[in-house]
N, C-alpha and C positions, 0 to 999 in steps of 0.2 A: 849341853842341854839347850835346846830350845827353844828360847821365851819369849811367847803370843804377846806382841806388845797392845798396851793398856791404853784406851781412849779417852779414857780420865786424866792420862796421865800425858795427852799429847802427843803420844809416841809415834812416829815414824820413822825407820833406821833409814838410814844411807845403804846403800847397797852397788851401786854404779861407782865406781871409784873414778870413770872420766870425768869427773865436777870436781876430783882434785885438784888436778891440775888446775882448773880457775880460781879454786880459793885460795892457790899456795901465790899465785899471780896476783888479785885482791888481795891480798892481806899481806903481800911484801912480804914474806916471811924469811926471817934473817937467823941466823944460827941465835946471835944475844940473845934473841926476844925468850923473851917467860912467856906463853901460852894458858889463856884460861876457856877451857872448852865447859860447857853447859851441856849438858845431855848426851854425856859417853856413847848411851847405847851399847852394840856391839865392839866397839874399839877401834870402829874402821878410819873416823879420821881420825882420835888420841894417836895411834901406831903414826899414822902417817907424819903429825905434826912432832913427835917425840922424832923422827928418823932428820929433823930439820930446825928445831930450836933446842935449847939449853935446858930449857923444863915447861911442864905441863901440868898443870891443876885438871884436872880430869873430873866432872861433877856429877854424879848420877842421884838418883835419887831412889831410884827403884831396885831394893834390895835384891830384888832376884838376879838383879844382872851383875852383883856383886863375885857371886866365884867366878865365871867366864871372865868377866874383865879382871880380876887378881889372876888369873891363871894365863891370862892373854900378856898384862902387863906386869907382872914380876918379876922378871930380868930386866927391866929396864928403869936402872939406876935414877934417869932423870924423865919418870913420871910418879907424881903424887895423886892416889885415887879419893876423893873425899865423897862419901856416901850421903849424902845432903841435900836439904834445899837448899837450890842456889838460893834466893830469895831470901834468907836465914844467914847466908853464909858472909861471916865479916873478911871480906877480898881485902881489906887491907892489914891483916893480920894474917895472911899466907906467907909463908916464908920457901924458895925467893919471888917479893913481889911480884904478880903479875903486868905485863904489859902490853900486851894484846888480848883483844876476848875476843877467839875464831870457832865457832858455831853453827850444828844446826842446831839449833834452839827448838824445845819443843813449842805446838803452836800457843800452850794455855797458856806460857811465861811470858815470851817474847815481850810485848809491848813495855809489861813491868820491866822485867829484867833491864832494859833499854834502858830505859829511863833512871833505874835504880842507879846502875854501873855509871851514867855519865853525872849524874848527881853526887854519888856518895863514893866510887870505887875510882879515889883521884891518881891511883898510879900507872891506870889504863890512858895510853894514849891513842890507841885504834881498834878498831869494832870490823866484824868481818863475818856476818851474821848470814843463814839462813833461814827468810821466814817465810809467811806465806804470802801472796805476791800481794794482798792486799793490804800488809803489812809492812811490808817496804815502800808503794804507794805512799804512803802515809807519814810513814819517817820524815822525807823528804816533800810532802803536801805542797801547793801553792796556795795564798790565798785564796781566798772565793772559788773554790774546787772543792769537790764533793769529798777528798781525800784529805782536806784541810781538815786539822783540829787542837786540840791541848799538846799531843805530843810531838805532831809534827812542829810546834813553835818553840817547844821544851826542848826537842831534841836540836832543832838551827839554829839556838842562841849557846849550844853549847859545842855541835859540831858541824865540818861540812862533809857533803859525800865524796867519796874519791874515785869508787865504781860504782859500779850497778852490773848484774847478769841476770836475765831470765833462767831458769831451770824449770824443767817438766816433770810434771809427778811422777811420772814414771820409774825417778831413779831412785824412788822412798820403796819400802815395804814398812807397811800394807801401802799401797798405793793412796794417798788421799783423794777428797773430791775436789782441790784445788791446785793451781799449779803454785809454782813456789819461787822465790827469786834471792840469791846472795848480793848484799848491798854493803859494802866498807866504807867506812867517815873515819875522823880523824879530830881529834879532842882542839878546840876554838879557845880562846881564852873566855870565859863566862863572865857574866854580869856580876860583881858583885853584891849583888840581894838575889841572888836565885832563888832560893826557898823563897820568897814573899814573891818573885814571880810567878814561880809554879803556882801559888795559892790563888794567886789573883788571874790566874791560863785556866786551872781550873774552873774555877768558878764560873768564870764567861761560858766556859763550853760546856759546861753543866746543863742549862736550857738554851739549848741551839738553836730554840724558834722563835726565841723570847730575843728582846734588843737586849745589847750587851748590860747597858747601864741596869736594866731589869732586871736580867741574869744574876749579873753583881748582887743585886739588894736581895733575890731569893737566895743567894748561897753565903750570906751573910757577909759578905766583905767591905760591901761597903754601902751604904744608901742609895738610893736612887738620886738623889739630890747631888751625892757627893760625886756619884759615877761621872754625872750629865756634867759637873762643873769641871772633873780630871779628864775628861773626853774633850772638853772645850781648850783646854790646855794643852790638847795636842794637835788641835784645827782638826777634830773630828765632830761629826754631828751626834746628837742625841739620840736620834734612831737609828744609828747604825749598827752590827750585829759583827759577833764578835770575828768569825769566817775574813768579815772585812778588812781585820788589820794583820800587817807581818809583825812577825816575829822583835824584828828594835821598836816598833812601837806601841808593844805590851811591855817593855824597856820604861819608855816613855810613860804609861800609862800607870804603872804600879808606882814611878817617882812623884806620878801628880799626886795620887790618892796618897801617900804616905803624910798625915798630919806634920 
């Protein structure tokens, strides 16, 4: 059966199998690895990454694609299908743990998912994602670039990239109005206070046109007084805006403000 994938629900299948061959290249893919794929879809990379690792978390969300994929993967001893939000889903309680998350990703999750999995899903060591190309931009963000922002600084204190590929819509059904890119990183050792980092990434890029210290005090983290004197502590000025700083010296910034 046939099924009309859902815009709510992000869906674009893969359908070009020549972009395997890149992500089985990105993503290193070694017999060991446990495989956790987000967004089954039709089965076409679950098959492909089952014929090449040890096991496969296979994540769908969309019930209807549930008999095709049980009837596609049920002779294949080592994939497990979970009918689920990923987003819901406690990755460190699959058994056997996962250790790669290799993905197209649908577009709504992506950024969550990202961010969730290098936060909370500590048994992933490498990421090997399809998103959409202004999402990969961003992963990886520079400073003071328009593609800078909270996750791009969330995600390089926690990992760095190892590829990058352009891909063209083309190879999705429905075709999107963007084109798309596979980008793999690989798990960094993290800051020890991450959660109060994130809250204090957050916050700054909460009002992006406002000075950081500003930003801070309207998203409650911390005073304006306090921001200006934990800015000062890192030889930054007071009207600077948060775009301005990398990634270790929101490090730096959330140890000054910590009472």
């Amino acid at each position: 059966m046939s099924v009309v994938p859902k815009r709510s629900l992000g869906q674009h299948f893969l359908v070009d199998r020549n972009v395997l061959g890149v992500i089985e290249r990105l993503a290193d893919l070694r017999r060991g690895d446990v495989a956790l794929e987000v967004g089954a879809g039709h089965g076409v990379l679950t098959t492909f990454l089952a014929d090449r690792v040890s096991h496969v978390h296979a994540v769908e969300l969309d019930h209807r694609l549930e008999p095709t994929l049980g009837e596609l993967l049920g002779g294949r001893a080592n994939v497990t299908l979970h009918v689920a939000d990923a987003l819901a889903l406690d990755v460190g309680a699959l058994e056997p743990q996962p250790t790669k998350l290799v993905a197209n990703l649908p577009y709504n999750v992506a950024t969550p998912l990202v961010a969730e999995t290098l936060l909370r899903a500590h048994t992933l060591g490498a990421w090997c994602v399809m998103v959409q190309r202004e999402v990969a931009d961003r992963l990886f963000g520079e400073p003071g670039t328009k593609a800078y922002g909270a996750v791009s600084v969330l995600v390089q204190l926690h990992a760095r990239r190892t590829g990058f590929h352009p891909v063209s819509r083309t190879v999705f059904r429905p075709v999107p109005n963007v084109d798309s890119a596979l980008v793999a990183f690989e798990r960094i050792p993290a800051p020890p206070n991450a959660l109060e980092i994130r809250r204090v990434v957050q916050g700054a890029f909460g009002h992006r046109r406002k000075t950081l210290a500003n930003a801070l005090s309207l998203a409650g983290v911390a005073s304006r007084e306090r921001a200006v004197e934990a800015l000062a502590a890192i030889d930054r000025p007071a009207g600077i805006r948060a775009e301005a700083l990398d990634p270790v010296e929101f490090v730096g910034l959330t140890e000054a403000l910590d009472p």
